[in-house]
Every structure is written in structure tokens, then in C-alpha cells.
C-alpha positions in Angstrom: -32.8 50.1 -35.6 -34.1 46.6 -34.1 -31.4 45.0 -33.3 -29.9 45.1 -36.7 -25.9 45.0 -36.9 -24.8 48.4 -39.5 -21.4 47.6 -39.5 -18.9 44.4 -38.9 -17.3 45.3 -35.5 -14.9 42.5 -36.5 -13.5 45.0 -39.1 -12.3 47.3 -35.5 -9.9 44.7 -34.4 -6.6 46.1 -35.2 -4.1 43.3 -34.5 -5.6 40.2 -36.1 -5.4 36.4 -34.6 -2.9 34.5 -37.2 -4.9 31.2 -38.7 -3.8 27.7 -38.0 -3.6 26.2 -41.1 -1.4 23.4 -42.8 0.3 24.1 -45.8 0.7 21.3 -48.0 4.3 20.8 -48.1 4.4 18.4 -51.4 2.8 16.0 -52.7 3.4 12.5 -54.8 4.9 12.9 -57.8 3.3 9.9 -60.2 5.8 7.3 -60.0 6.5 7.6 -56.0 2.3 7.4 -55.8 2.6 3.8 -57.8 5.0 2.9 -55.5 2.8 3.8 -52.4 -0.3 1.9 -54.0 1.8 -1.0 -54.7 3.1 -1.2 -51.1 -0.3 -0.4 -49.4 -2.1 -2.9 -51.9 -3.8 -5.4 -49.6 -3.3 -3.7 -46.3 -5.9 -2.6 -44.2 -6.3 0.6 -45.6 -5.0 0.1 -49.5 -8.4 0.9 -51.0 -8.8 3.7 -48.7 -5.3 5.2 -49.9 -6.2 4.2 -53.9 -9.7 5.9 -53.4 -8.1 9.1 -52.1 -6.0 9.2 -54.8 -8.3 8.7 -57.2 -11.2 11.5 -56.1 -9.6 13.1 -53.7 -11.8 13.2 -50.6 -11.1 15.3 -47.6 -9.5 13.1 -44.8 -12.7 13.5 -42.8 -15.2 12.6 -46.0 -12.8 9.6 -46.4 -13.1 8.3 -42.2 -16.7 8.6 -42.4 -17.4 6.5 -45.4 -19.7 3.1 -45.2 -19.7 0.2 -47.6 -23.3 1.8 -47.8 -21.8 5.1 -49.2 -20.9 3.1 -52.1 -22.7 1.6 -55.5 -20.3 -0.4 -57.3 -23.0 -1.5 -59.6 -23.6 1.9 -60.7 -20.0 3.3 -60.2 -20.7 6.0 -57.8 -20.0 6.7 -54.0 -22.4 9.6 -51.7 -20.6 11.5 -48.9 -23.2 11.3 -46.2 -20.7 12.0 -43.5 -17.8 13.3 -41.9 -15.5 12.0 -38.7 
């Protein structure tokens, strides 16, 4: 055979590992979003939070943006990166 794997000796495992994972609990409904915009306006990170909200980056795409990830002039932003 070569070396070649016939079968996925993963599928032997009889007592799986449960995954870590988040669930999303809830999210903003419109009005309380407004409200979180409006009190984040002019913070440090207010256009971070109204981006997110608008496109909906991952948190990691979101860190690793650069003024350079972003073309105002022609409206569009490039994920280069992630944190």
C-alpha cells in the first residue's frame, strides 16, 4: 500500500472528546444596538463596534485590521489578517 491511510482510524474512537465551543447566548435586538452605538460613539473603539455591526467580522478579522486594510475612497475594506 505505500503508506496510504484506507480507513479513518479516528472513526475507532468510541467515547468522543466533547468540543469547546461558545454558544451565542443572544444578541442585540435593533433598538438596544442604537443604544450601544450611541454610547460607544466617540470612544476608543466606537468605529470598531459600528463596523462590526455593520459587516460582521470575526473578532479576530476585526483586531487585526490597519487603516491600510481600508479604502474609503472606493468603499471597501481587505481582511489581510487575523490576531
Amino acid at each position: 500500500m505505500g503508506g496510504c491511510v484506507v480507513h479513518n482510524i479516528a472513526n475507532l474512537i468510541k467515547k468522543k472528546p466533547k468540543r469547546d465551543t461558545m454558544e451565542m447566548r443572544s444578541t442585540f435586538i435593533v433598538e438596544q444596538l442604537n443604544d450601544f452605538l450611541d454610547a460607544t460613539s466617540g470612544t476608543e473603539y466606537g468605529e470598531l463596534y459600528y463596523l462590526d455591526s455593520e459587516i460582521g467580522l470575526r473578532r479576530s478579522e476585526l483586531i487585526g485590521l490597519q487603516w491600510s486594510d481600508i479604502d474609503l475612497g472606493t468603499g471597501t475594506l481587505a481582511v489581510k489578517r487575523t490576531v
